[in-house]
C-alpha positions as CSV (number, residue, x, y, z in Angstrom):
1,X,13.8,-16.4,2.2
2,X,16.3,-19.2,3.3
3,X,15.1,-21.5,5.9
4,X,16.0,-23.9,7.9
5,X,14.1,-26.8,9.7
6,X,15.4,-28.7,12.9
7,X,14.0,-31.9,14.0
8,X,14.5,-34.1,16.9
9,X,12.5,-37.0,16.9
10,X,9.9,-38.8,14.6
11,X,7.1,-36.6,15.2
12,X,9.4,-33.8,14.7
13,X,10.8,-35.1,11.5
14,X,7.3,-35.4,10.6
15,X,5.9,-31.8,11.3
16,X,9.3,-30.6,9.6
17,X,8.2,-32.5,6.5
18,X,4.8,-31.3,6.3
19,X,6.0,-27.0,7.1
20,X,8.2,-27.9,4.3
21,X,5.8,-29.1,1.5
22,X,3.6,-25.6,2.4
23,X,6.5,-23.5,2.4
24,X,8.5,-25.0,-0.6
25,X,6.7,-22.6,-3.2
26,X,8.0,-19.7,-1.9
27,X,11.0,-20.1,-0.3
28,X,14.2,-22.2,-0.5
29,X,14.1,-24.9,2.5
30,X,16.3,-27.2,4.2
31,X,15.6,-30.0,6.6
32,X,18.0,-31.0,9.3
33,X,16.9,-34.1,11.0
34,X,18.4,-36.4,13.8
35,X,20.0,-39.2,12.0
36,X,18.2,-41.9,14.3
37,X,14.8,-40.0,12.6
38,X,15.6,-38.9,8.9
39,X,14.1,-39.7,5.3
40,X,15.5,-39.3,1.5
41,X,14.9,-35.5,2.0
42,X,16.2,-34.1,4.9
43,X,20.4,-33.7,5.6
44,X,20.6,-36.2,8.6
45,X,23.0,-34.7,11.6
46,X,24.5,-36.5,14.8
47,X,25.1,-33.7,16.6
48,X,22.8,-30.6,17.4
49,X,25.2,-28.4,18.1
50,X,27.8,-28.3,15.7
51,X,24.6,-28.2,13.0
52,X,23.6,-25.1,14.9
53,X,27.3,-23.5,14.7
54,X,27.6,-24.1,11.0
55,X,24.2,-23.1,9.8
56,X,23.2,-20.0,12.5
57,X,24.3,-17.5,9.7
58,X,24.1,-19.3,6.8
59,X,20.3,-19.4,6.6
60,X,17.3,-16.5,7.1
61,X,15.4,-18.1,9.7
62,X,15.5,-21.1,11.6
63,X,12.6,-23.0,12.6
64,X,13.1,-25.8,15.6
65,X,10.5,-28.5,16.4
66,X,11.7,-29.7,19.8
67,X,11.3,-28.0,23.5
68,X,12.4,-23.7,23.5
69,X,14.9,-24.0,26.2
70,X,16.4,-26.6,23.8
71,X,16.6,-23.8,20.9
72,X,17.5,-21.2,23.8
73,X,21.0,-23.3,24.7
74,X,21.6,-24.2,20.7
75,X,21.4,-20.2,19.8
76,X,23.0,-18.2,22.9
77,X,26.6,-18.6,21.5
78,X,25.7,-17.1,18.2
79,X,23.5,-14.8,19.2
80,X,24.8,-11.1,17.9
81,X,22.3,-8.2,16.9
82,X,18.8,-8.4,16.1
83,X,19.7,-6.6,12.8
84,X,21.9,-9.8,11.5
85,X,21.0,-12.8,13.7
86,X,18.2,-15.1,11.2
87,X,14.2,-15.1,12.6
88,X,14.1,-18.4,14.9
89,X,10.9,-19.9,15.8
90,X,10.4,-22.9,18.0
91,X,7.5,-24.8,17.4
92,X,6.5,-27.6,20.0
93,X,6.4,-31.9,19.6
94,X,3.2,-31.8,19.1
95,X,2.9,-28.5,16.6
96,X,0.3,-27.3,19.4
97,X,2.1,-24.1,19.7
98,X,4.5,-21.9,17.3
99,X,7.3,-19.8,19.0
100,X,8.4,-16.4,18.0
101,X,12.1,-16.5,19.7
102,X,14.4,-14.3,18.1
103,X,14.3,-11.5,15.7
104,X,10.2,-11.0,15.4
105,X,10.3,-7.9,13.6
106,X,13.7,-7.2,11.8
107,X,14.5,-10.7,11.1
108,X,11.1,-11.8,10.6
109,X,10.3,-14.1,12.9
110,X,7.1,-12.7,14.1
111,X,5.2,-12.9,10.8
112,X,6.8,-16.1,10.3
113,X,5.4,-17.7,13.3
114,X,1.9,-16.5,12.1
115,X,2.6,-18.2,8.9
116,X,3.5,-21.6,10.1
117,X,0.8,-21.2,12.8
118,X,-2.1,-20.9,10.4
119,X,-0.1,-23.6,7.9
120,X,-0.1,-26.7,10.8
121,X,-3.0,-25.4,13.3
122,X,-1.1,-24.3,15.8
123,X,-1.3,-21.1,17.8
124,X,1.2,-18.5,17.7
125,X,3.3,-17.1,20.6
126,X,4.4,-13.6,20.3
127,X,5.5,-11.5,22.9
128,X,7.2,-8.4,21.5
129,X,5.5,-5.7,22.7
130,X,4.0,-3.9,20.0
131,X,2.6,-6.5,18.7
132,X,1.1,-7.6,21.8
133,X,-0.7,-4.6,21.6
134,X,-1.6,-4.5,18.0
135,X,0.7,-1.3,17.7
136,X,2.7,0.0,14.9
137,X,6.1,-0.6,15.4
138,X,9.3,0.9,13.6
139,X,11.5,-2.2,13.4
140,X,9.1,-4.6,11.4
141,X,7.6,-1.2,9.7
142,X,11.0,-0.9,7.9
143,X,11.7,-4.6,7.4
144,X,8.4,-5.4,5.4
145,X,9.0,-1.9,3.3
146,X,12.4,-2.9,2.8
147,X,14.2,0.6,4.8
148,X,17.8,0.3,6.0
149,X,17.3,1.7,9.9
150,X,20.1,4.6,10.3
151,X,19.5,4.9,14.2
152,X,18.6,1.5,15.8
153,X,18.6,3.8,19.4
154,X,16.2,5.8,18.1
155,X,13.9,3.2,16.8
156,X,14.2,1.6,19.6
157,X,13.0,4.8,21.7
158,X,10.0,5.6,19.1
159,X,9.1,1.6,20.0
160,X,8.4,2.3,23.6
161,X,6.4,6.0,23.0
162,X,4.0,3.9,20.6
163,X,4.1,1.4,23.1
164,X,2.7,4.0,26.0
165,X,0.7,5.4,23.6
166,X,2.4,8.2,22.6
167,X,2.4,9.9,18.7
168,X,5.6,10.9,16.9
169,X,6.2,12.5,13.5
170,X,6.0,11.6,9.9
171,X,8.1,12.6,6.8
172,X,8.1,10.4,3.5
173,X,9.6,11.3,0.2
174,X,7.5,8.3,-1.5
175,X,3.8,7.6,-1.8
176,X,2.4,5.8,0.7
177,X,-0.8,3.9,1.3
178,X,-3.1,2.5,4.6
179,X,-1.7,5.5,6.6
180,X,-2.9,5.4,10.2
181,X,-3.2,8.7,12.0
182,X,-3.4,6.8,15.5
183,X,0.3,7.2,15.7
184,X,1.5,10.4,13.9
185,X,1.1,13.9,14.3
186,X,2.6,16.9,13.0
187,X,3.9,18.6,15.9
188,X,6.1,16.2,17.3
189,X,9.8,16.8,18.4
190,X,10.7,12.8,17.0
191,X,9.9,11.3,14.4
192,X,10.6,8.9,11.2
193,X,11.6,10.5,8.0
194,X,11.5,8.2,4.7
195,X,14.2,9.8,2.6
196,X,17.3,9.2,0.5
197,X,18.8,12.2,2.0
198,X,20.1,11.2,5.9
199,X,21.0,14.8,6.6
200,X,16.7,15.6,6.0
201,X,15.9,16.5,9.9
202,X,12.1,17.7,10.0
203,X,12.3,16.9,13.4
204,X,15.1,17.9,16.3
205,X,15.2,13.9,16.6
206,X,14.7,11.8,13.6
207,X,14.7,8.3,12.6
208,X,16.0,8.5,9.2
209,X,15.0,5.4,7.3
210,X,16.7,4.6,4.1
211,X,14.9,3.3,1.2
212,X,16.9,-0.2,-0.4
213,X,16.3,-0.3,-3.7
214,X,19.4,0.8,-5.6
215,X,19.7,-2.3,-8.5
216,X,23.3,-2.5,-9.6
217,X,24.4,-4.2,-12.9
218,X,27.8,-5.0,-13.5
219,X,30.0,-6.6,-16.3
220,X,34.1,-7.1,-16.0
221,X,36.5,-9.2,-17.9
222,X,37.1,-13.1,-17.2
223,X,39.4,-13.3,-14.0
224,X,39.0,-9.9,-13.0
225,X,40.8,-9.6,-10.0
226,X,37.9,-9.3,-7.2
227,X,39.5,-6.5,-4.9
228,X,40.0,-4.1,-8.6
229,X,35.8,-5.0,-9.4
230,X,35.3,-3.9,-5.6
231,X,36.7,-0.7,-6.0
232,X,35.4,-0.1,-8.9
233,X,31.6,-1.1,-7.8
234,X,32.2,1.2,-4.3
235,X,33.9,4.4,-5.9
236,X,30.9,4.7,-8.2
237,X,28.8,4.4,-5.3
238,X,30.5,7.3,-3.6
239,X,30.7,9.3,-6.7
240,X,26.7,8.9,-7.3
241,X,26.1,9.8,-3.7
242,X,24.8,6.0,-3.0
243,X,25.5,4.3,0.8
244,X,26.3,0.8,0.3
245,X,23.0,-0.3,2.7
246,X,21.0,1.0,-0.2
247,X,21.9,-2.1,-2.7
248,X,18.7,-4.3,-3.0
249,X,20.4,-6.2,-5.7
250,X,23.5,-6.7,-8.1
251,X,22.9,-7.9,-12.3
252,X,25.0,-9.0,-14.6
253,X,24.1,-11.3,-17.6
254,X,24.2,-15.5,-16.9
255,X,28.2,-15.9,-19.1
256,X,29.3,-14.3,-15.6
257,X,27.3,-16.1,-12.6
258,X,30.3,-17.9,-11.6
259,X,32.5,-15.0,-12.0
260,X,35.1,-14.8,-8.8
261,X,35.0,-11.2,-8.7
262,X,31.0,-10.8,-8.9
263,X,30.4,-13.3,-6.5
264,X,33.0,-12.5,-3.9
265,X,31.5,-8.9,-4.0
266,X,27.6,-10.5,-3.3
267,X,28.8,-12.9,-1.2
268,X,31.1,-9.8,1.4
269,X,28.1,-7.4,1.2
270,X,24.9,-10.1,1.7
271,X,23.9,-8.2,-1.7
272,X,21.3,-11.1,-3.6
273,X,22.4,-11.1,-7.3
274,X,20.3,-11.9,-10.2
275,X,21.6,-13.0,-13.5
276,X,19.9,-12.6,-17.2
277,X,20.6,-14.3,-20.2
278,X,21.4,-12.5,-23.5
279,X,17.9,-12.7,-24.8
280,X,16.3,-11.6,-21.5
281,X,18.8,-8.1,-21.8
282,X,17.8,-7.5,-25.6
283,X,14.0,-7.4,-24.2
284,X,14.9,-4.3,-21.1
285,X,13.0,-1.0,-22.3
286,X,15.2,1.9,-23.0
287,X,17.6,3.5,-24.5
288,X,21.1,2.0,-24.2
289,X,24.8,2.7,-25.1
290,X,25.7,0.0,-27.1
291,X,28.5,-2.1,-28.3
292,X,29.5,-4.1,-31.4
293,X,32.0,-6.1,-29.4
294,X,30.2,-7.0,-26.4
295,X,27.4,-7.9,-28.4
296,X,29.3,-10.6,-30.4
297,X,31.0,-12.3,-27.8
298,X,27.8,-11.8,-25.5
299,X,24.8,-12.0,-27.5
300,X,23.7,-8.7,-25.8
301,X,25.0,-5.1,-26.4
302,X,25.4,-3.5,-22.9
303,X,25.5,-5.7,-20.0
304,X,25.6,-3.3,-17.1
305,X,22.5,-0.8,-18.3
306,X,20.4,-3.6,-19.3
307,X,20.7,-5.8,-16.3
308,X,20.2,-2.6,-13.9
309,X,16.8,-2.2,-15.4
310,X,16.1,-6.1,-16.0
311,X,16.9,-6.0,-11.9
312,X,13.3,-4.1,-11.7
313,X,14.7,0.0,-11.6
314,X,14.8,2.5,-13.6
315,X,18.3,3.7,-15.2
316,X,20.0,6.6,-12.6
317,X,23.8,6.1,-13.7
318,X,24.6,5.0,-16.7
319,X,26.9,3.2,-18.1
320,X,30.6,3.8,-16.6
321,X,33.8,1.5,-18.1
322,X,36.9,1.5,-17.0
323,X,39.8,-1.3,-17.3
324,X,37.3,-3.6,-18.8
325,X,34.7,-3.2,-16.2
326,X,31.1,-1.4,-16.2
327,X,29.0,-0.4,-14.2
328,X,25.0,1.1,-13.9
329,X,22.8,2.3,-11.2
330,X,18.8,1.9,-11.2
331,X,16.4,2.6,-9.2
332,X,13.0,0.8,-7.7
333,X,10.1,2.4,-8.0
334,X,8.9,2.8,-4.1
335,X,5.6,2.6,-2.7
336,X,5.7,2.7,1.6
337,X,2.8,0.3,2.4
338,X,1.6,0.6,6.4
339,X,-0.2,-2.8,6.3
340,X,2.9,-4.6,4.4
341,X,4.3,-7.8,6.2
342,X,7.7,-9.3,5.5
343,X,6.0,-12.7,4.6
């Protein structure tokens, strides 16, 4: 997770410093302090708001130590769906209190919030409604399992029957574990349905929740031109039957990490990308097609198979070349998980 950390004033700059040395393990952090109240390590501003208009989409989440209706006035221009804006949290001067203000269960802000509130001693501040009352809810459900949500109306309607304590369907494709019967039945006209297949409907209303863990792995040419690797990449999505939502991840070996065409195509579909080095392909298990050439100028002898399968998957489309470009498909194992947070 990319963060960021606003400060305002000393004792800001100083809760900011100690959020980041407990968060630094497992995320990638940047501090943003007032220049009148910096140190060595943060990335000193003069002005709040043009930091705010630069960063709001660059970063994950973004945590602000200073007053909320502060963070409120900073955010409102930017603010556009709670399926893209970043998970903000406002924590107070004195790190008393810890804010959940913007995307609690998509974004993550909710489990965020409980994070830093048990990292500084502070007390967390959530008021989404489900979570007020301990309930499941759809939104962070799919977030933490990593499930691209195909109707956000829907989801939003299942939300408020959990909420008045209503039960709604189940359909899952996958194993699943820490199933709660408190909310499902089996007779219910809506539901959630955990499939690859969107045109599933067990029930006459269905939230169809799409599972994200298609791992691409690509090779091309040096200065491949970045619209012909596009193409490429998204007509052997089509012709495998794989949406686009469904990428967790795109491979290719390290030679390419600054490739043009690789990273524009990460960079347009918010698609993280992993890179292996030669040695780290030779050691994927399974059985690959294989190439003399690519192996001597390369030091591995299929790029695309092996870096699907170094992603984490298992291989589903093999290797496909065409005008010096390959492409594979694999596939994540899945396993739903009911008690799974995004943190």
């Amino acid at each position: 997770m990319k963060i960021a950390i606003v400060s305002l004033t000393e004792n800001g700059r100083k809760i900011s410093l100690k959020i980041a040395e407990k968060l630094s393990n497992s995320h990638t952090l940047t501090r943003f302090t007032y220049e009148k109240y910096t140190d060595s390590a943060a990335v000193a501003f003069s002005e709040l708001k043009s930091v705010i208009a630069s960063n709001f989409d660059q970063f994950d989440a973004i945590i602000f130590v200073c007053a909320c209706g502060i963070a409120v006035r900073m955010i409102a221009p930017h603010i556009v769906s709670k399926f893209s804006d970043p998970a903000v949290v406002v924590i107070d001067e004195q790190g008393k209190f810890a804010v959940s203000l913007l995307s609690g269960h998509i974004g993550g802000a909710n489990a965020l919030t409980e994070k830093i509130a048990q990292l500084i001693g502070a007390l967390p501040v959530i008021t989404t409604a489900t979570d007020v009352g301990g309930k499941f809810s759809p939104d962070s459900f799919a977030s933490a399992n990593n499930l691209y949500i195909c109707e956000p109306d829907l989801a939003k309607e299942i939300a408020s029957l959990i909420v008045n304590s209503k039960k709604i369907g189940f359909y899952c494709e996958y194993d699943y574990i820490n199933f709660s019967e408190e909310y499902f039945n089996d007779n219910s006209d809506i539901g959630i349905c955990i499939s690859r297949n969107m045109t599933k409907n067990p029930f006459k209303k269905t939230l169809h929740l799409v599972p994200k863990n298609i791992i691409i792995g690509v090779g091309c040419k040096k200065n491949t031109p970045p619209e012909m690797l596009e193409n490429f990449i998204l007509n052997n999505l089509a012709d495998n039957d794989i949406e686009i939502f469904r990428l967790k991840k795109i491979c290719s070996i390290n030679i390419k990490q600054n490739e043009k065409a690789i990273s524009e195509f990460y960079s347009e579909y918010f698609v993280p990308a992993e890179f292996f080095s030669s040695e780290e392909l030779m050691k994927a298990q399974g059985e690959f097609s294989s190439s003399e050439f690519v192996m001597k100028t390369t030091g591995a002898d299929n790029i695309c198979e092996r870096s699907a399968v170094c992603g984490g998957g298992k291989l589903i489309v093999r290797k496909i070349a065409e005008n010096g470009m390959t492409f594979a498909a694999a596939e994540e194992e899945l396993v739903i998980d009911f008690e799974r947070r995004i943190l």
